[in-house]
Structures are given as structure tokens and as C-alpha cells.
PAFI-24292 format. One record per residue (C-alpha): residue number from 0; z, y, x; chain. Coordinates in steps of 0.02 Angstrom, whole numbers, plus 50000, padded with zeros to 5 digits. Layout:
BEGIN
PT  seq      z      y      x  mol
PT  NUM      Z      Y      X    A
...
This chain:
BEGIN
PT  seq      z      y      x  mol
PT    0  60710  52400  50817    A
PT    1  60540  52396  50910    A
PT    2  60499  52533  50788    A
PT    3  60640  52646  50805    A
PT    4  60621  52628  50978    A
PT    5  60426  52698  50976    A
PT    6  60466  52835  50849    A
PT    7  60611  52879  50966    A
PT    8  60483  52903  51113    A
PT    9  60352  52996  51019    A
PT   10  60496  53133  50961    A
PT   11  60557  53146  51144    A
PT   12  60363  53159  51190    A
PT   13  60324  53300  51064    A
PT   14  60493  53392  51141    A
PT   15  60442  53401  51296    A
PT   16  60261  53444  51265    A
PT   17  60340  53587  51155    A
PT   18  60448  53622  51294    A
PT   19  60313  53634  51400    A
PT   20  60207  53749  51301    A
PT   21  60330  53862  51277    A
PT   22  60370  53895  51453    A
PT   23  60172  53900  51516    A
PT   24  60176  54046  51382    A
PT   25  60317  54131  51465    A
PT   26  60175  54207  51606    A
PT   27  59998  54220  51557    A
PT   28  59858  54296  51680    A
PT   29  59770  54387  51521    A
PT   30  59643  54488  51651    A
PT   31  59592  54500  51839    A
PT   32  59501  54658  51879    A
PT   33  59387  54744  51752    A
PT   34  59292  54609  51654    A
PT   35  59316  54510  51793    A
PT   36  59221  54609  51889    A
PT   37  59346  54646  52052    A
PT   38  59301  54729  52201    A
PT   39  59366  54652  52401    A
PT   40  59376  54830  52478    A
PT   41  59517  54894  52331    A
PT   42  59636  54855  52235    A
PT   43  59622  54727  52131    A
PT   44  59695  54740  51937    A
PT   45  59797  54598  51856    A
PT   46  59841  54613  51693    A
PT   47  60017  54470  51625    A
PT   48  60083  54458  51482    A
PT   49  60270  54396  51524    A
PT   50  60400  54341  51405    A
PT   51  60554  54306  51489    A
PT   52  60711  54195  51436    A
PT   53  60809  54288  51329    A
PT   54  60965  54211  51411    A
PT   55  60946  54234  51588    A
PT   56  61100  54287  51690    A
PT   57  60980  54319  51843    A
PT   58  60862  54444  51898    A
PT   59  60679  54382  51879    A
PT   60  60530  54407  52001    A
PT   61  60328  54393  51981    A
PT   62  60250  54317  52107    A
PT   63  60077  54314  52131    A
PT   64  59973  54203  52269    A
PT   65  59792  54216  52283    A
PT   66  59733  54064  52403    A
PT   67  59600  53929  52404    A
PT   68  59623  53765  52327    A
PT   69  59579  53645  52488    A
PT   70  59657  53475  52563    A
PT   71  59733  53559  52706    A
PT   72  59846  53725  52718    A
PT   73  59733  53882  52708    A
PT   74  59776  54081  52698    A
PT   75  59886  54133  52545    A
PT   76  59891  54305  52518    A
PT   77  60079  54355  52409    A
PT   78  60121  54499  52305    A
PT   79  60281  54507  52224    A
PT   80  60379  54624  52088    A
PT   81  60540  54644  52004    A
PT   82  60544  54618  51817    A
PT   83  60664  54765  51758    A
PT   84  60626  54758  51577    A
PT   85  60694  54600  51443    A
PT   86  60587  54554  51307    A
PT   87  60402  54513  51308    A
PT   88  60291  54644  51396    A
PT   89  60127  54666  51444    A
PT   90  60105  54728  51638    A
PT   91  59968  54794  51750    A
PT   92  59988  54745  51943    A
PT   93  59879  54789  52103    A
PT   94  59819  54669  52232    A
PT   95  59713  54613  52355    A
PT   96  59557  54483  52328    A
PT   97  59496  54406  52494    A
PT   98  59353  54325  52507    A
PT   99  59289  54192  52622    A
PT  100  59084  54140  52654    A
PT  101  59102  54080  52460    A
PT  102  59196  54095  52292    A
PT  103  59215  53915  52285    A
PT  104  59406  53854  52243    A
PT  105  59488  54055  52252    A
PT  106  59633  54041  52128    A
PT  107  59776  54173  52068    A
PT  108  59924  54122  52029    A
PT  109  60065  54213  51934    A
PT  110  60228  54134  51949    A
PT  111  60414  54197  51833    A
PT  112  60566  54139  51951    A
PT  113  60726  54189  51979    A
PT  114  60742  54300  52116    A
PT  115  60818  54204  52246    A
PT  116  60630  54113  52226    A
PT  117  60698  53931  52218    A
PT  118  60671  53896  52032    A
PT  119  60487  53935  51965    A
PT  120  60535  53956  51776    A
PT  121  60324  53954  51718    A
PT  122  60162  53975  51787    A
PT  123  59981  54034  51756    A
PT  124  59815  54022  51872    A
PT  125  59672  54057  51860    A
PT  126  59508  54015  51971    A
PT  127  59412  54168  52022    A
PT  128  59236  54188  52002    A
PT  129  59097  54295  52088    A
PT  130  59147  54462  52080    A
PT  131  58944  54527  52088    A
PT  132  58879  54679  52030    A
PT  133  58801  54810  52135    A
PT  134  58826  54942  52034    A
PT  135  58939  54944  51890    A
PT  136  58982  55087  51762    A
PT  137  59124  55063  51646    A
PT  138  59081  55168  51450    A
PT  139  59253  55216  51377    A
PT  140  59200  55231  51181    A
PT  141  59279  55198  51038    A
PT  142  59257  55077  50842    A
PT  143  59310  54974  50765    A
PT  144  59183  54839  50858    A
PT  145  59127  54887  51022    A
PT  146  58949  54807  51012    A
PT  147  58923  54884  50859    A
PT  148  58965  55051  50904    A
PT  149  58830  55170  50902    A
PT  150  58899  55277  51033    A
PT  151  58935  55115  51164    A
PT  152  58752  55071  51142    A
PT  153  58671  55228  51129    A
PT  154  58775  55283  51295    A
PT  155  58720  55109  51403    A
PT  156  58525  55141  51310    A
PT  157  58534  55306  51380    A
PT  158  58578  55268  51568    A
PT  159  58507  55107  51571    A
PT  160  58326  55151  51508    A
PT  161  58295  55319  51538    A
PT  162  58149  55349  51691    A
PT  163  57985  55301  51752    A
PT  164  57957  55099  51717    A
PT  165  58004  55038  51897    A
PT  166  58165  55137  51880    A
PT  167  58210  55031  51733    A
PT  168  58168  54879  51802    A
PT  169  58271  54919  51984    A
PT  170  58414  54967  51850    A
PT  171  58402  54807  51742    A
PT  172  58416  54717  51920    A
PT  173  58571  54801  51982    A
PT  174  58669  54884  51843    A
PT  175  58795  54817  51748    A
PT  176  58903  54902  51613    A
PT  177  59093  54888  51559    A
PT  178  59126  54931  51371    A
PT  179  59291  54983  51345    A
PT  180  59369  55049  51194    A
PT  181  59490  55224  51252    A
PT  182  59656  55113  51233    A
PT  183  59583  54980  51326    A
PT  184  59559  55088  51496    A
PT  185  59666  55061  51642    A
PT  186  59833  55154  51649    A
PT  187  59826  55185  51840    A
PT  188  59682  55248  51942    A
PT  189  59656  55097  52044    A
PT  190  59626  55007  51886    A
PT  191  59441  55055  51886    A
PT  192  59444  54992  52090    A
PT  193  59270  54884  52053    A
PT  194  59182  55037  51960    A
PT  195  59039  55146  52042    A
PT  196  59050  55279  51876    A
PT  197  59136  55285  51729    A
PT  198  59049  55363  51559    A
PT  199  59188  55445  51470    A
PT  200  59113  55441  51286    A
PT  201  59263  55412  51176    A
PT  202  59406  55554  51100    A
PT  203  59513  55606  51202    A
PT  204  59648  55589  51088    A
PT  205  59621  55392  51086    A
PT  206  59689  55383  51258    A
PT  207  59868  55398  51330    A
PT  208  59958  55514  51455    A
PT  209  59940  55386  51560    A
PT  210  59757  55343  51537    A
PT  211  59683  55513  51548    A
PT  212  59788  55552  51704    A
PT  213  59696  55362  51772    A
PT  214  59518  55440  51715    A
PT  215  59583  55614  51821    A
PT  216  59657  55532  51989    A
PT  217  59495  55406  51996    A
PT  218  59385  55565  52002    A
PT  219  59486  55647  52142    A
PT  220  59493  55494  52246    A
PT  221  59316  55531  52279    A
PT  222  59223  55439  52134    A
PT  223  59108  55492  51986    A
PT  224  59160  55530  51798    A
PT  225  59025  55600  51683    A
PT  226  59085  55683  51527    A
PT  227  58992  55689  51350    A
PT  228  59069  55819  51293    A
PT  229  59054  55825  51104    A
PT  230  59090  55645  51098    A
PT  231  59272  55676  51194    A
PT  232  59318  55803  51045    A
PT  233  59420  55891  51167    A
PT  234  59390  56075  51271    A
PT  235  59575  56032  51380    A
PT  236  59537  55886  51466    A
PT  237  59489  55963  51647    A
PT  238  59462  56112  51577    A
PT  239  59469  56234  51732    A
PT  240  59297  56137  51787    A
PT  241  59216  56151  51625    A
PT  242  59166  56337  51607    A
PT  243  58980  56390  51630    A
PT  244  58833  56306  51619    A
PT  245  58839  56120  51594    A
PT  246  58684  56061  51677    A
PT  247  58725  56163  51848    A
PT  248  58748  56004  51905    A
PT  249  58906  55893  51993    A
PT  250  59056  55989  52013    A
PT  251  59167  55960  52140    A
PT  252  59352  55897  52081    A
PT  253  59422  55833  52225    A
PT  254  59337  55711  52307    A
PT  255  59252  55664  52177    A
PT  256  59104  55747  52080    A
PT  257  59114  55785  51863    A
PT  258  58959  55765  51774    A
PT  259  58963  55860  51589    A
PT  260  58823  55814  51488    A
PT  261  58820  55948  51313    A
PT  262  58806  55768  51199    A
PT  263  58699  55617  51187    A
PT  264  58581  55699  51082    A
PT  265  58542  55805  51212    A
PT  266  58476  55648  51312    A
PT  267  58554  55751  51476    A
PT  268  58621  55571  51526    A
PT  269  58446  55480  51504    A
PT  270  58405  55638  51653    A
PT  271  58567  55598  51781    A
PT  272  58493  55384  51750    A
PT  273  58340  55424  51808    A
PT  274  58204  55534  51947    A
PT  275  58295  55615  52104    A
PT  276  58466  55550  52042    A
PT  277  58416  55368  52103    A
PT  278  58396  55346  52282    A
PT  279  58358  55202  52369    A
PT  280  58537  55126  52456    A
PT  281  58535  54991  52566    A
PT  282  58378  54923  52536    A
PT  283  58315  54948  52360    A
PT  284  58486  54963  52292    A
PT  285  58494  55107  52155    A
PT  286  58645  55225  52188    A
PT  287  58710  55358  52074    A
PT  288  58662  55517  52168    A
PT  289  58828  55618  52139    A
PT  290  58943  55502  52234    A
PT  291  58936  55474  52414    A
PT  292  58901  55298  52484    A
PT  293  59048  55224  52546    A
PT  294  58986  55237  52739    A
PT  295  58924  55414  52730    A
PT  296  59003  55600  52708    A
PT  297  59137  55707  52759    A
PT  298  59263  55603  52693    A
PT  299  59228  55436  52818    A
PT  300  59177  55544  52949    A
PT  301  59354  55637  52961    A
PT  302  59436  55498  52920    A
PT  303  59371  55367  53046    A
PT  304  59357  55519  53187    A
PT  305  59563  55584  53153    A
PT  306  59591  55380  53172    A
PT  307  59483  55354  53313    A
PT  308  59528  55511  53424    A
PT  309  59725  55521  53386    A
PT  310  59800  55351  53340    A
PT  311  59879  55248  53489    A
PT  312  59740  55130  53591    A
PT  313  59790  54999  53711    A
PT  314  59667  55013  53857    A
PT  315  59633  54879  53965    A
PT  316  59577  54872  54143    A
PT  317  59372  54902  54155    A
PT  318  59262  54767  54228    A
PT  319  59230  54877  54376    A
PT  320  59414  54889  54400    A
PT  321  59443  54688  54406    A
PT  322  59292  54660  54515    A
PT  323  59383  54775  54654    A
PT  324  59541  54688  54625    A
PT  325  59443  54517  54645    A
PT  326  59356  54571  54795    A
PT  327  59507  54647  54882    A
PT  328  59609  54475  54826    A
PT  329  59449  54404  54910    A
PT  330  59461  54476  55067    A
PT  331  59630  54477  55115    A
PT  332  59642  54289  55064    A
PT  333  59503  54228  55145    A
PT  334  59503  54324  55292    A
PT  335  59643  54413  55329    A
PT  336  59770  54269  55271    A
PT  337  59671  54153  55390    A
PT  338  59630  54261  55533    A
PT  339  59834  54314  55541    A
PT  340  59890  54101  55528    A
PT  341  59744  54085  55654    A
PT  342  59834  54213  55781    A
PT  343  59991  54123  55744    A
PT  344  59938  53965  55762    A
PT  345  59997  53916  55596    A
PT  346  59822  53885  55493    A
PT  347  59959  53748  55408    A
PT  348  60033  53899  55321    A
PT  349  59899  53942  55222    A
PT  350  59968  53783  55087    A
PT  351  60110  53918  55074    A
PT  352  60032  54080  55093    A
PT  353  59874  54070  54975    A
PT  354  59962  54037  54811    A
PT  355  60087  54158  54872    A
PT  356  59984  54288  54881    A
PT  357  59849  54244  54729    A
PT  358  60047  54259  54631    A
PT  359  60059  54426  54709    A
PT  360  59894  54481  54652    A
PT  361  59918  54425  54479    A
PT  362  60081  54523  54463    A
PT  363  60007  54662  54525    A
PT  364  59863  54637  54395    A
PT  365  59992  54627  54260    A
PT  366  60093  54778  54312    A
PT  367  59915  54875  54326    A
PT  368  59860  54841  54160    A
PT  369  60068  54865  54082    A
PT  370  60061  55035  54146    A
PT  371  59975  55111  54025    A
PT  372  60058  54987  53865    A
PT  373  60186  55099  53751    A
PT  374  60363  55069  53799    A
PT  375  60415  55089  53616    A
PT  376  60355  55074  53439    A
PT  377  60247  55208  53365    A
PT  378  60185  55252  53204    A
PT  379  60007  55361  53219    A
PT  380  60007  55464  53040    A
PT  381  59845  55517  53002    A
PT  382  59838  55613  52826    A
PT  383  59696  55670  52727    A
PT  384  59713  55785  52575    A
PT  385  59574  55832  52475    A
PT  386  59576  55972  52365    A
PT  387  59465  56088  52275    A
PT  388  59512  56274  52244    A
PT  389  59546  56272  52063    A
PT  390  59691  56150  52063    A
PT  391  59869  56124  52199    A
PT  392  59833  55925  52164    A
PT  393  59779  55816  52322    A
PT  394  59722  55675  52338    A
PT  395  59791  55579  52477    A
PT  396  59759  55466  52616    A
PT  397  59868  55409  52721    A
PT  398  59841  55312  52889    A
PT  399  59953  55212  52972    A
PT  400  59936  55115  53155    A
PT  401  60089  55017  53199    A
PT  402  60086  54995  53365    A
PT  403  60214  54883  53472    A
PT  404  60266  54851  53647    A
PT  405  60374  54686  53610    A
PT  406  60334  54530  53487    A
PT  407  60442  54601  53336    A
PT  408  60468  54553  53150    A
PT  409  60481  54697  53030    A
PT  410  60453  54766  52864    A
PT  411  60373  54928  52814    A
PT  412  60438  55058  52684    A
PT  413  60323  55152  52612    A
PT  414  60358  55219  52405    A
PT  415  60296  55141  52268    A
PT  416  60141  55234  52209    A
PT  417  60068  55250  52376    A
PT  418  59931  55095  52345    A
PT  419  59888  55013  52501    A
PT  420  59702  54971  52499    A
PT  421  59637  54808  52588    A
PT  422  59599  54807  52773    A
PT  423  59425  54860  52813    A
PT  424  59284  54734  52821    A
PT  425  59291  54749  53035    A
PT  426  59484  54724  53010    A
PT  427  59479  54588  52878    A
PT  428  59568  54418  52947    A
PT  429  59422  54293  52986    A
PT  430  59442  54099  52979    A
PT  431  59415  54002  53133    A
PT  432  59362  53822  53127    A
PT  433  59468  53714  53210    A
PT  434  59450  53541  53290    A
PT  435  59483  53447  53151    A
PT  436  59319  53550  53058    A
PT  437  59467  53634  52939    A
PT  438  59488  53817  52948    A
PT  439  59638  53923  53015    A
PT  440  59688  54096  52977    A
PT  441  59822  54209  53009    A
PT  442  59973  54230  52916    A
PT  443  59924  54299  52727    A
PT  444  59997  54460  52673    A
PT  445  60172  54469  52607    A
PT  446  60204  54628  52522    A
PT  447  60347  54683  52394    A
PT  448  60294  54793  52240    A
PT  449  60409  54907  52183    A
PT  450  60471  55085  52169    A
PT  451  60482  55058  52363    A
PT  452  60359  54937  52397    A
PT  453  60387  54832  52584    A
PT  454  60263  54760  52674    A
PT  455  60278  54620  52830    A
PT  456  60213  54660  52982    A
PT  457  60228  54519  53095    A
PT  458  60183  54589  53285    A
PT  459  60157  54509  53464    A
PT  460  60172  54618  53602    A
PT  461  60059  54746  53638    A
PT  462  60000  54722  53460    A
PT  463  59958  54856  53327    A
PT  464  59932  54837  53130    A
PT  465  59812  54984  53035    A
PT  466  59899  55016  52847    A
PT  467  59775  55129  52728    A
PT  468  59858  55189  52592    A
PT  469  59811  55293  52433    A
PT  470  59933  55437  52325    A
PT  471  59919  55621  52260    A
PT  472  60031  55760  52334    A
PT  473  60071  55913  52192    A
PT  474  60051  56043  52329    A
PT  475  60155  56229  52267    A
PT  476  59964  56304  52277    A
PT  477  59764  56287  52339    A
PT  478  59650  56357  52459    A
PT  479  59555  56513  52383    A
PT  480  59443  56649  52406    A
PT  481  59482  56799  52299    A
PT  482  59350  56899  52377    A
PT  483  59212  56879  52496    A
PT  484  59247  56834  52663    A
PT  485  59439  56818  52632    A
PT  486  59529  56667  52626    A
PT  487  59722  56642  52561    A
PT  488  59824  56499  52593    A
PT  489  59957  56449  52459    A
PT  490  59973  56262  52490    A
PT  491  60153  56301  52555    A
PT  492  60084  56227  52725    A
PT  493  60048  56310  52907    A
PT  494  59922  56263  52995    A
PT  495  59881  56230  53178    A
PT  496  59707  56257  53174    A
PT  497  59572  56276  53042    A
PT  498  59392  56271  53034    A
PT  499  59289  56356  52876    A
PT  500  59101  56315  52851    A
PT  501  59024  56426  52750    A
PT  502  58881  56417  52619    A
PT  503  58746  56468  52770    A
PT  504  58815  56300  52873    A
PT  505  58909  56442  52993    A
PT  506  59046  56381  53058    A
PT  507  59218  56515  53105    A
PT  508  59339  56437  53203    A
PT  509  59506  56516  53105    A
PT  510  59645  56463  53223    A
PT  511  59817  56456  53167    A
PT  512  59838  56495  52975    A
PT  513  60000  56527  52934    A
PT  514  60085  56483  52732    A
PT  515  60043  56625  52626    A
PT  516  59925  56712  52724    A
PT  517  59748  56772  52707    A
PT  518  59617  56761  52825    A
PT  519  59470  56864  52854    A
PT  520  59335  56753  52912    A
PT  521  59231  56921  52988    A
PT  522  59366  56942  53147    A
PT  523  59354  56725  53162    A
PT  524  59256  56665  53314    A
PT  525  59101  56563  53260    A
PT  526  58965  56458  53296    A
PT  527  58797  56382  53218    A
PT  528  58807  56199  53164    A
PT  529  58656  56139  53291    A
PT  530  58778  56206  53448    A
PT  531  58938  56144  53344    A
PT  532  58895  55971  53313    A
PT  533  58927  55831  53406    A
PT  534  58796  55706  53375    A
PT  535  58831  55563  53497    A
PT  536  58794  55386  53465    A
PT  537  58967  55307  53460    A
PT  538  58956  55177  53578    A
PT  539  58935  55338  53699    A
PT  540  59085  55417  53641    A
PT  541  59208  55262  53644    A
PT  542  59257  55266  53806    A
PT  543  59259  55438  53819    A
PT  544  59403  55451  53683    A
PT  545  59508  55313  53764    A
PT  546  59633  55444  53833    A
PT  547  59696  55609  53830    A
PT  548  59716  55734  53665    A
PT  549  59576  55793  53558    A
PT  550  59571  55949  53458    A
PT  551  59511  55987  53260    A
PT  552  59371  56050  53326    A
PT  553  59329  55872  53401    A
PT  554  59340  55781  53262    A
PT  555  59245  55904  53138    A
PT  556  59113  55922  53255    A
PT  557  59088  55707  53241    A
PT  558  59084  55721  53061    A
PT  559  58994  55862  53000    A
PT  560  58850  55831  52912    A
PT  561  58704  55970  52899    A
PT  562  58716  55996  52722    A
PT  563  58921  56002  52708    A
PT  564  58945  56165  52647    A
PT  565  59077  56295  52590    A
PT  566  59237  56171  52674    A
PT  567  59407  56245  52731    A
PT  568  59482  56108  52851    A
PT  569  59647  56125  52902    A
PT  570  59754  56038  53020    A
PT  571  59957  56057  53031    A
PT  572  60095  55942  53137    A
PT  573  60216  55959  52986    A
PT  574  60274  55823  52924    A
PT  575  60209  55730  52796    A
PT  576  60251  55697  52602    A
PT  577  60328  55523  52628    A
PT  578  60317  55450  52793    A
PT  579  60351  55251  52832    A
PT  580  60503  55164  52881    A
PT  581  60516  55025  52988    A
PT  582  60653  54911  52958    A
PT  583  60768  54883  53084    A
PT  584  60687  54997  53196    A
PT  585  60679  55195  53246    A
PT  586  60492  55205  53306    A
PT  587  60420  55364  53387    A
PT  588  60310  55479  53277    A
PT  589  60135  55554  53296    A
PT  590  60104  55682  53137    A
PT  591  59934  55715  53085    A
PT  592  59879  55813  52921    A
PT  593  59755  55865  52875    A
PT  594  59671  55954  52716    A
PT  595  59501  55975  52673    A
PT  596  59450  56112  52514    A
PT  597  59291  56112  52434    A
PT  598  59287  56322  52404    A
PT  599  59184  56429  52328    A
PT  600  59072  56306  52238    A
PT  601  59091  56234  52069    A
PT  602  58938  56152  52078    A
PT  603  58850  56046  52213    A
């Protein structure tokens, strides 16, 4: 009996160890990032394999949490999607990665549930590790063993040892190198969020749709691809910026900048490792010349000036202001209040009349400083589109500020492949040690993947969230110059007011550029860059741009650098591709777009 009894157990122990197995396989984390390498300040890339129940009646959901694994309740971060598809699948999600002062107990989680979220049906985590490398390039080639392949090595022995002997060693230091066979490459641009360059060295023909439009959209956004040409086996990938000469040098797609090296036996790429294309970056970081630091260019400067100079700002009463206010409060208190009672020969009433009128002053205060406060909700839309004149596609950024005059909680709409990056490091939510020595943060981000991803915005009053998000617009045409001095607009948009900057650094103020039309540049006003530019400190300039409206001109002449050349910049009030909705609520709209073409330059 004692026998059957044990044998009984064990079976009912192996079932539910079987049981268990089965349903920790139904979710499985297979990758985070690239390599686990992961970048804080973009997407992050998670790849599951999932492998639902067969039988379920219910919709499903994936839910992923990225927190810290601590005795007491910390920040938790959650991103979930809706599982469309039966059958076992392999997906690719973005997310965010914060990080605190250390990597030390970080974990993702990837949870299958039903989609009313009360039953978890399996789970996966997985701790995260350091993300660190300062400068990582990611080799697409292709065999049948990556670390035997003689291209993989040949293409890393190229950029990795190539230069003078202290170039290799500052290299050794900071580089670090992704092999990837072509199938292996991210499907969506934001895959390769953690990479500085990618070295495309395998056939084109190895890599999807999908893929090769990834490899295409990461360029535009305003990163670095270098080419080997014979090793791609193909003359149509981006094939409108590969005629002429080769070694010209970067040419501008974009945002972005396309090296083509002829082959590796050429040893071109050993050349673009080492000598003038290194320069020192933040100390005696290395940085890949051809892509612009992420704190430096046209493309920051517009973007934080459009932001800075246009989107909603809650003032509050100056220093100067208060100390009149307390002085005046001062005054009549102390003196007037008691030299009024004394009169009267009621100095008794001053138990009465004191906090009377220190109340009066401090509603007067408050209505002072509500005066200026939005009486409704606004959405600031400040779009960037970068273009090049040899192709209609932009890329796109889009930049939100939420602004509120009421505590308020909502959701934003926004569509599915817009990716919304992670908050700048200055807007990044900080933990605060409390009195019990345990830290406190705000609420974690809550945000909905989808076809129509939504996002919670919880607001106080007088509050305002910033949203950055990242697309491509298919425009009906480009910028271009047909001949000299003659521009044409075919982007299907008008413009309110444009700015061109030619080769010399001249700047012609265009005015209003209507759809379709062509511009000659001769009959534009213009202007050198030395009396253009604006080159104030910006602690000078911040209080200066508190109120009132500011031009293109404005904001141009804050970002232009001396050596940004050959640049149509366009602004128009039109409204946007996709704009934001705010559930629940019908906020008021500030439109701001504009586009930026590199012309007249292949090369830079």
C-alpha cells in the first residue's frame, strides 16, 4: 500500500513538472537588444518566441515589465501587445530600458495572459546586464559559420586594425562588433537602436523585404551604413545614391550618410577605420567621422530650437516680481494695517486684520501667477522631415508637449509605426530617496502596442508631458534643383517660409513657397552666415524666448552651424501626417512642420 501510495506521488510529481515545463515554454525571451547590447536613449529590441494554447476561447495579450528586483515597490515600466496570430510564432517588440546609478537586479519580464489580464497563462524573465559599448558596429555577412567566415573576419580585421598603432589600440578599447548573418538582421529600423554603424557585407538577396527596408530607414534616421559593394552582389539596393565615384566620400541619404567601399580587397574600409575619420569624442572616445554626435548638427539644433521657441511654457512669477509683492505685503501690513487700527483705536484688530490681509495677498499671488496658465489642453506639434533630393521618402520626427490646465487622466493615440523613443536624459524620471533610505519614483510608463498604439499620460494641473516619436512620411515628390539657382517644390506641401543655404554658406531668405512652384533664389533677399547667426549662450536666450512668437528665421539662425551647407528648410502650418488623439478630450492645436533637404550634394 505504502508503495502504491509513493509511486502514486512520484507520477502526480512528474505531471505537474511536465505541466510546468510546458507552459514556461509557451513565452520565451530568446533576445533583448542586439547581442545584448541595448541602448537607454532608443528603443530597445525584444525578441519571444510564443506558443499559445491551441484551445483558447479568449484573446491573448503580451505583457512585458522591465523593473528592479528590490524588497520594497520600485518603478515598473509596462509595454503591452495583442497576440493576433494562433500557432507558435516568433515576434520582435520595441521598448524602453531605464536605467538607475547601476545594472544591479534590472529584470524583463514577458508575460502570455488573457486579455482581461487576470490569468497569467506563462512567463519568462530575464535579468539585464550592462548594456556597455561605446561604439558598436554591427557586420551583416553571410556562411555557413559566422566565425569562420572569411568575409565576417576579414570585414571586423579591416575596421578594427587598419591605422597608425595608437589608433588601434583607442579602437581595441572602445569598439565592439555585432556579427550577424543577412537573415539574422532586424526586421524594423529600430532594431539596430544600440548600433553606431552597420557594415553591410553580405548578398543582398539573403535578406528580406523587410530587412533591407530596416538597413534603408536606419540610414535615413540619421545613422551610418557603409556598403561593400561586390560583397552585396546587388547594383538596386539604393541605387539612385550609387552612381559616380565611390570614394567621393559620405553621401547624404536622409539624415544619415552611405559609405560605398568598391570591395574588401580594395582595403577602402581599412581607410574610413582609420586617420581623419577618427576624431576624438568626449574625451578620447573614437567616433566614426560620417555620423554626427548625438549633441551636435543641424538635426538637434532645429529640433531642440522648434521645441524650445514654439511649444507651450508655463512661466512663473520672477524673483524680482515676488520681492515687490513681499515688500508691498510688507508695508501695508506693518504699517499701514497698524497706523489705520492705531487711528481707530482698535490696535486689537490687527488679530483679525493681519491674516486677513496676508490671505488677500496670497490670492492675489495665485491669481498673478494663474494668469498666464492655459485655460485648456494643448498639444504643441513640432515635425521634422528630412529628406534628400533624390528620393519623396522622409524621415520623421514628431514632437509632442501635452500641456494641461486641470489634474486629468488620459490616453494618447498616436498609430502604430510611429516608435516613441525614451524621454531624454534631462527628462528621464529620477529616484528620490525617501525616509525610510528606499527609493521612490514616479509612476512607470504604461503604453499599448498595436496598430494604434496608446500611451497614459497621467497629468496634475498646470502639468505638461514631452512625447518624441519616430516614422517615415512617402511624400508625392522632393525638393530639387534642375538648374542653377532654381529651386522646385514637389513635396505636395506649401510653405510659410523657407530658408536655402547655399554651397558658399549664403543664406536667401525665400518666403512663402507655394506646392509646385519653383523658386529663383537670385530675386530672394539674403544675408551672410556671420550677420545671420545667432550665437548666444543659451542661458542668455531662455528668458528671452519665454513669450511671444518666433519666426523660421529664429530658429535656423540658433542652429546653423558654419559648415551646414546646400539645406532647403521649409516651414508650413498644414497639418501633419497623423496627429495625436487625446482620449476623452478635444485639446487645442499648435501645427508645426517642418522639412529640411540636403540639395545639390551627393557627397559630403
Amino acid at each position: 500500500m505504502n508503495q502504491q501510495v509513493r509511486k502514486s506521488i512520484l507520477c502526480t510529481l512528474l505531471a505537474l513538472v511536465g505541466y510546468s515545463s510546458a507552459q514556461a515554454q509557451r513565452i520565451h525571451i530568446e533576445e533583448i537588444g542586439l547581442r545584448g547590447y541595448y541602448s537607454t536613449s532608443t528603443p530597445t529590441r525584444i525578441r519571444l518566441h510564443v506558443d499559445p494554447p491551441a484551445a483558447s476561447a479568449h484573446p491573448l495579450l503580451i505583457r512585458i515589465k522591465v523593473g528592479k528586483k528590490t524588497s520594497y515597490p520600485t518603478r515598473e515600466d509596462i509595454f503591452t501587445a495583442k497576440l493576433d496570430s494562433p500557432g507558435p510564432q516568433e515576434l520582435e517588440l520595441p521598448f524602453f530600458i531605464y536605467t538607475a546609478n547601476n545594472y544591479e537586479h534590472e529584470y524583463v519580464k514577458a508575460d502570455l495572459l488573457y486579455e482581461d489580464e487576470k490569468q497569467v497563462i506563462a512567463s519568462d524573465t530575464a535579468e539585464l546586464g550592462h548594456n556597455g559599448a561605446n561604439t558598436l558596429i554591427a557586420i551583416l555577412c553571410n556562411g555557413s559559420s559566422i566565425n569562420d567566415n572569411a568575409i565576417c573576419n576579414e570585414t571586423q580585421s579591416q575596421a578594427l586594425f587598419g591605422g597608425t598603432e595608437e589608433e588601434r589600440d583607442k579602437k581595441n578599447q572602445n569598439f565592439k562588433f555585432v556579427l550577424l548573418k543577412g537573415t539574422e538582421s532586424p526586421d524594423a529600423w529600430w532594431g539596430y537602436g544600440s548600433v553606431d554603424t552597420v557594415i553591410l557585407a553580405a548578398p543582398i538577396a539573403s535578406l528580406s523585404e523587410l530587412q533591407r527596408s530596416a538597413l534603408e530607414q536606419y540610414l535615413r534616421q540619421g545613422s551610418t551604413l557603409i556598403v561593400l559593394e561586390k560583397e552585396i552582389a546587388d547594383d538596386n539596393f539604393l541605387s539612385s545614391y550609387r552612381k559616380g565615384d565611390s570614394s567621393a566620400g559620405a553621401i547624404v541619404v536622409g539624415a544619415g550618410k552611405l559609405l560605398l567601399v568598391p570591395s574588401l580587397g580594395s582595403k577602402k574600409l581599412e581607410d574610413a577605420f582609420s586617420g581623419a575619420s577618427l576624431k576624438p569624442v568626449l574625451g578620447e572616445r573614437p567616433y566614426w567621422s560620417v555620423s554626427q554626435p548625438p549633441d551636435e548638427g543641424l538635426t538637434w539644433g532645429i529640433s531642440y530650437w522648434a521645441q524650445h521657441l514654439w511649444a507651450t511654457h508655463f512661466t512663473f512669477p520672477r524673483l524680482l516680481w515676488v520681492l515687490i509683492w513681499l515688500g508691498v505685503y510688507t508695508i501695508i501690513v506693518g504699517f499701514v494695517n497698524f497706523a489705520i487700527l492705531r487711528r481707530m483705536r482698535r490696535r486689537e484688530w490687527a488679530w483679525v486684520t493681519t491674516p486677513l490681509l496676508a490671505l488677500l495677498f496670497a490670492a492675489g499671488l495665485y491669481a498673478g501667477s494663474d494668469f498666464k496658465r492655459p485655460r485648456n489642453f494643448s498639444v504643441d506639434e513640432v515635425v521634422l522631415q528630412w529628406m534628400d533630393e533624390q528620393s519623396p521618402l522622409a524621415a520623421s520626427q514628431t514632437q509632442l508637449r501635452i500641456s494641461s490646465p486641470q489634474v486629468q487622466e488620459t490616453t494618447l493615440i498616436a498609430p502604430g509605426p510611429a516608435i516613441l523613443m525614451p524621454p531624454s536624459s534631462g527628462q528621464r524620471p529620477q529616484a528620490i530617496i525617501n525616509m525610510e533610505n528606499h527609493e521612490d519614483w514616479e509612476p512607470g510608463w504604461e503604453i499599448r502596442i498595436g496598430a494604434q498604439q496608446g500611451i497614459y499620460l497621467p497629468l496634475l494641473r498646470w502639468d505638461f508631458r514631452d512625447l518624441d516619436f519616430r516614422d517615415f512620411v512617402q511624400l508625392p515628390g522632393t525638393i530639387h534643383s534642375d538648374k542653377p539657382g532654381y529651386i522646385k517644390n514637389e513635396t505636395g506641401r506649401s510653405f510659410d517660409d523657407a530658408i536655402y543655404v547655399d554651397q558658399n554658406s549664403k543664406i536667401f531668405l525665400l518666403g512663402a513657397v507655394a506646392a509646385g512652384s519653383e523658386v529663383n533664389t537670385a530675386s530672394a533677399p539674403s544675408t551672410t552666415y556671420s550677420d545671420f547667426c545667432k550665437c548666444k549662450p543659451d542661458s542668455d536666450v531662455k528668458e528671452e524666448h519665454a513669450f511671444g512668437t518666433h519666426s523660421l528665421e529664429e530658429v535656423v539662425s540658433h542652429a546653423l552651424g558654419r559648415n551646414d551647407k546646400e539645406y532647403f528648410i521649409g516651414l508650413s502650418r498644414e497639418k501633419p501626417t497623423w496627429e495625436p488623439e487625446l482620449e476623452g478630450i478635444t485639446p487645442d492645436r499648435n501645427r508645426f512642420v517642418i522639412t529640411i533637404v540636403a540639395l545639390g550634394r551627393p557627397h559630403d
